[in-house]
C-alpha positions as CSV (number, residue, x, y, z in Angstrom):
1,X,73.7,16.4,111.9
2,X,73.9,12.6,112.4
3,X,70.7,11.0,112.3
4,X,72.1,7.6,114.1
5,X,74.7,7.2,116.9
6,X,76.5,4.5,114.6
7,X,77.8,7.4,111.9
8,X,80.6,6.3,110.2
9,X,82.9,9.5,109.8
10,X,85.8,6.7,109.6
11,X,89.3,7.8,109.7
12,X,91.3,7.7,106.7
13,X,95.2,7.3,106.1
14,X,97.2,10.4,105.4
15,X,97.0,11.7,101.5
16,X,100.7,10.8,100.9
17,X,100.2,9.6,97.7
18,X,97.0,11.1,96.8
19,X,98.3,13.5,93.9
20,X,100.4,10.7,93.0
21,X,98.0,8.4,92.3
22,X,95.7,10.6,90.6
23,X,98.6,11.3,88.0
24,X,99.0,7.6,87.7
25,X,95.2,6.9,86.9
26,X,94.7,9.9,84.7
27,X,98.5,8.9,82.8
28,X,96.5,5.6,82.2
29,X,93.9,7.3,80.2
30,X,92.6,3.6,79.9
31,X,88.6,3.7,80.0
32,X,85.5,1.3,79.3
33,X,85.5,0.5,75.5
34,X,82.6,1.5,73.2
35,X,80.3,-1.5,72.3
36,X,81.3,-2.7,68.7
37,X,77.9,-3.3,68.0
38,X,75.9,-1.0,65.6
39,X,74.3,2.4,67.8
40,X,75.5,0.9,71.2
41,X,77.4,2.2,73.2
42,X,78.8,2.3,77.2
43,X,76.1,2.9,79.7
44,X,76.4,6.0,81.4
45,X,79.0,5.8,84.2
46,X,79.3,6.9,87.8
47,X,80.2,10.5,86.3
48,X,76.9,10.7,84.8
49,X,75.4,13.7,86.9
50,X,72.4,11.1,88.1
51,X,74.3,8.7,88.9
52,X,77.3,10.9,90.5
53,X,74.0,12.3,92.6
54,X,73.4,8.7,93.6
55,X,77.1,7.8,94.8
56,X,76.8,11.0,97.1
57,X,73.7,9.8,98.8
58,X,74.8,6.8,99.5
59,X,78.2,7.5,100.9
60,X,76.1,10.0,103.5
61,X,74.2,7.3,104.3
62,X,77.0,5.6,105.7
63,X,79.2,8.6,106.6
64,X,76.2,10.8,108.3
65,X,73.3,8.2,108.6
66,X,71.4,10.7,106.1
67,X,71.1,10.7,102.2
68,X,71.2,14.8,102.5
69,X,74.6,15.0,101.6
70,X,75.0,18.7,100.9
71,X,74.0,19.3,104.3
72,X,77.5,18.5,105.1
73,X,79.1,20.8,103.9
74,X,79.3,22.7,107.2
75,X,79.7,19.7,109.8
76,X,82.6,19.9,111.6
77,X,84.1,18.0,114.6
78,X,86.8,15.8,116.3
79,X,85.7,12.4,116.0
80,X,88.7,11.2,118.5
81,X,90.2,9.1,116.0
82,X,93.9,11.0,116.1
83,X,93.3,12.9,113.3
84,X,92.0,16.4,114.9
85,X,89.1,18.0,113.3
86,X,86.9,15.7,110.1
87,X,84.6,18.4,108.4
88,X,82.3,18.9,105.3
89,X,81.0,16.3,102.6
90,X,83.8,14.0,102.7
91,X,85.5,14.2,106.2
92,X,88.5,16.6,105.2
93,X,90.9,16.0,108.0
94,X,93.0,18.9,109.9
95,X,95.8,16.1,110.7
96,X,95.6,14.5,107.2
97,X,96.5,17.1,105.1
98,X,93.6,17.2,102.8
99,X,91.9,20.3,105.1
100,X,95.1,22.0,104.4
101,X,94.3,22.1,100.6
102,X,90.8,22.0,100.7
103,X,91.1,26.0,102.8
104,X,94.1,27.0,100.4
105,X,92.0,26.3,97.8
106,X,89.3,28.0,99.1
107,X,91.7,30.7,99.6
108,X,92.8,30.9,96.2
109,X,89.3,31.4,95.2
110,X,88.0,33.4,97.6
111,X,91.1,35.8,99.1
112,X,90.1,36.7,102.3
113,X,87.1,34.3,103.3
114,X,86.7,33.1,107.0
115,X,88.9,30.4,106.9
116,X,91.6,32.0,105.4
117,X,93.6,33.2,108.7
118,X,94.0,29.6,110.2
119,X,96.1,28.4,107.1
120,X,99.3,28.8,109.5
121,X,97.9,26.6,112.3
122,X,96.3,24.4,109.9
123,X,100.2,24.0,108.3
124,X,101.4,23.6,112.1
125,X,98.5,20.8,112.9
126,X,99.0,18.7,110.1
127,X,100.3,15.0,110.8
128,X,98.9,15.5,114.4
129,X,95.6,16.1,116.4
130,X,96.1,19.3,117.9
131,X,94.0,22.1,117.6
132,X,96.7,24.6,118.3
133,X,95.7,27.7,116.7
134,X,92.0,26.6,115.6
135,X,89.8,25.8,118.4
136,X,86.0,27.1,118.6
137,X,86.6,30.5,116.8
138,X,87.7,28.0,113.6
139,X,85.0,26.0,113.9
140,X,82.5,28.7,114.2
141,X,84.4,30.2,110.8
142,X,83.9,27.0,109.4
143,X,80.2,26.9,110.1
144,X,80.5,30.7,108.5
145,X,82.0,29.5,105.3
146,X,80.0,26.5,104.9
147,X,77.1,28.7,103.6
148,X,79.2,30.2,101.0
149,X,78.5,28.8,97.8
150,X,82.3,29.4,97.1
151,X,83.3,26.8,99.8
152,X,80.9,24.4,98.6
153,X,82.3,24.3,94.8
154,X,85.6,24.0,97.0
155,X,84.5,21.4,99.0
156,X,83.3,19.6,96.0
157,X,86.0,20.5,93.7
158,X,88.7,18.5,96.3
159,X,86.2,15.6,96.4
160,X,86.4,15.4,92.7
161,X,90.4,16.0,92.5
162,X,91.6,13.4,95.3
163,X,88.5,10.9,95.7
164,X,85.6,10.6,93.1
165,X,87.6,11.2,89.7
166,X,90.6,8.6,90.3
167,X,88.4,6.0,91.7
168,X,86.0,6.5,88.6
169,X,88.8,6.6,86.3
170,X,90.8,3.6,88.1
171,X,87.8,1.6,87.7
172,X,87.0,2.4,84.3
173,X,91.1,1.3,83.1
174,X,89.6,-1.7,85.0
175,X,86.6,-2.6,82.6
176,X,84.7,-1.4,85.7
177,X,80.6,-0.4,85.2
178,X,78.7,1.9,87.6
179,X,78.5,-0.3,90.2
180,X,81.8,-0.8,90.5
181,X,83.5,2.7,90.0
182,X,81.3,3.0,93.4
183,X,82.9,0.5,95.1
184,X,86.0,2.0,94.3
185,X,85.1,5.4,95.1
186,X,83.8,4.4,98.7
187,X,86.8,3.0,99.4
188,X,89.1,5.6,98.5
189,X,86.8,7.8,100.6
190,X,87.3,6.1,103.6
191,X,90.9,4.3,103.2
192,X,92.6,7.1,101.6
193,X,94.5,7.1,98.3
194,X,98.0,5.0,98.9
195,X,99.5,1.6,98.2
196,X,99.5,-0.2,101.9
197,X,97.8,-2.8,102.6
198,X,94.9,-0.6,104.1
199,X,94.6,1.9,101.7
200,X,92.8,2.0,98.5
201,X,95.6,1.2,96.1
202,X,96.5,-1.7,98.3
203,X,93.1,-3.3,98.5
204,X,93.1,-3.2,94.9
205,X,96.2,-5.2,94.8
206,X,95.0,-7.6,97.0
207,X,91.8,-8.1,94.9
208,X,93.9,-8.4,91.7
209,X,95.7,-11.0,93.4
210,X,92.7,-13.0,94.0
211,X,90.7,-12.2,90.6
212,X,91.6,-10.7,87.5
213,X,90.0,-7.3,86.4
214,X,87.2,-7.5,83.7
215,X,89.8,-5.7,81.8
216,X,92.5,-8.5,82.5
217,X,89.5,-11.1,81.0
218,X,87.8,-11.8,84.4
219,X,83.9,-11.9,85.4
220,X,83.4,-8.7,86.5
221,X,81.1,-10.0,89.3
222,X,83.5,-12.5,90.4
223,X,86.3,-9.8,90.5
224,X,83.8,-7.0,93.0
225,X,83.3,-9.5,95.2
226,X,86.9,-10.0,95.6
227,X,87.9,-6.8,96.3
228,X,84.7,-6.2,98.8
229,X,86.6,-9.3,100.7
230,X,90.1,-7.5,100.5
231,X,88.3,-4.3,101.3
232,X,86.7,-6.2,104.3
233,X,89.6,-7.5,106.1
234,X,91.2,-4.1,105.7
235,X,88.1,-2.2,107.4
236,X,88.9,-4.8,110.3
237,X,92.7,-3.9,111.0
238,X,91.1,-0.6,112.9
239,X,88.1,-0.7,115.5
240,X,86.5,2.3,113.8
241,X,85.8,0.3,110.9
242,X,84.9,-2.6,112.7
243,X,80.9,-2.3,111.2
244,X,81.1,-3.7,107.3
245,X,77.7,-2.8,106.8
246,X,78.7,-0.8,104.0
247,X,80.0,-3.7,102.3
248,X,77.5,-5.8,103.5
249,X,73.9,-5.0,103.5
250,X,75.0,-2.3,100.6
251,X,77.5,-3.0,97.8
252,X,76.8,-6.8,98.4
253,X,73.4,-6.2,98.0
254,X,73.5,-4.3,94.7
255,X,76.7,-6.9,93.5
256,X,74.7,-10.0,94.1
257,X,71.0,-8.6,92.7
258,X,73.3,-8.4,89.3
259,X,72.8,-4.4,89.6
260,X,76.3,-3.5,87.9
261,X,75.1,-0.3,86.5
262,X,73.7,0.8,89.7
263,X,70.5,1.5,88.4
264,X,67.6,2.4,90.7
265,X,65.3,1.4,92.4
266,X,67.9,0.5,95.2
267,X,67.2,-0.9,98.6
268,X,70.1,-0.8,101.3
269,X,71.0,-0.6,104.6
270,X,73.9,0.9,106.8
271,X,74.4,0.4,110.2
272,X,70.9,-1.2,110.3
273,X,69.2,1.4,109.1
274,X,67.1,1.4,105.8
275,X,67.2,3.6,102.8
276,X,66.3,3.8,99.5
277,X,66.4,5.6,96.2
278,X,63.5,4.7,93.5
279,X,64.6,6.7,90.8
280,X,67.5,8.5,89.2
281,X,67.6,12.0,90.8
């Protein structure tokens, strides 16, 4: 399941303002403008399905040492980082609240499936570590559901609601390319949606304090590397993000090779180890 014994798996903030700020970015409705030159237009985007594919692989290479991602749709564990069980192909967390929606989601598809009956005790456990109620037999029914293609398009669905499409959209009302609505979308993914200083929205406003957005009339080189700094020192306020290697053998990499469409071939490394991806999947 983990390939190296530095995974990431890192904890995230609560979702208290997740839907929130999804509403705000999609209200914004702001997005990259069409080149006014004759038959040109914006290069594909981080939503492009090849390039989606690519943001994917390289959030498991940090988050499970592996570029397989949907193998992860049936890991499951507690990580010992206060926030009970982190499980499937973002690290949905029992004590964060975003398990809780992911499995009544899954429930509203799929009446009845194996996760269904530990909606009660995943209400009870939320906010807290406990496994009261869940234990082995919900982990096992976890590892059950997890080869339901049902749960997967659940799995991925709740990726796309809370994580990938804000930070893609966010970025774009930012004058964002690829390489940057990735930046954004690894953050979110492992500081949470919110406005503190730690969390995605925060980091953000720490950047933007620092550099203006390309969509404010800045370099949009000179504004990434802001926010990778912001992003930095907030990955240091909490020992479990104490390795940047994310940010810096990976996005800096890609930022400072001029890459801001994220095209392949790309060359990284997390946590010391090596990966690449020579062409678009």
């Amino acid at each position: 399941m983990h390939a190296s014994p530095h995974h990431s798996r890192h904890p995230r903030h609560p979702r208290r303002l997740a839907l929130g700020l999804a509403a705000a970015v999609l209200a914004g409705g702001a997005s990259l403008a069409v080149n006014a030159a004759a038959g040109a237009s914006t290069p594909a985007g981080l939503d492009d399905p090849h390039k989606k594919e690519i943001a994917m692989e390289l959030v498991s290479s940090a988050e499970n040492s592996s570029l397989d991602w949907k193998a992860q749709y049936k890991y499951i564990e507690d990580i010992g980082d206060g926030r009970g069980y982190t499980a499937g192909i973002i690290g949905f967390c029992s004590g964060t609240g975003d398990m809780l929606e992911l499995v009544q989601h899954y429930t509203d598809m799929e009446p009845g499936n194996p996760l269904a009956k530990y909606l009660p005790a995943l209400e009870q456990d939320n906010g807290s570590d406990s496994h009261a109620g869940l234990g082995s037999a919900f982990v096992s029914a976890w590892k059950t559901a997890a080869k339901d293609t049902v749960f997967q398009q659940a799995q991925n669905d709740e990726r796309d609601d809370v994580y990938f499409n804000p930070a893609v959209n966010q970025a774009k009302s930012d004058g964002l390319g690829t390489l940057g609505q990735f930046i954004y979308y690894d953050a979110i993914v492992m500081h949470g949606p919110g406005d503190d200083p730690v969390s995605f929205g925060g980091i953000r406003k720490t950047a933007m304090k620092k550099a203006k957005t390309p969509a404010q009339g800045g370099n949009e080189t000179t504004y990434l590397n802001a926010f990778l700094d912001a992003r930095k020192a907030a990955m240091k306020t909490e020992d479990a993000h104490d390795d940047t290697s994310r940010v810096d053998t990976e996005q800096r990499v890609f930022l400072n090779a001029g890459n801001l469409q994220l095209d392949p071939p790309l060359h990284w490394k997390t946590y010391g180890d090596s990966y690449e991806i020579l062409t678009l999947p």
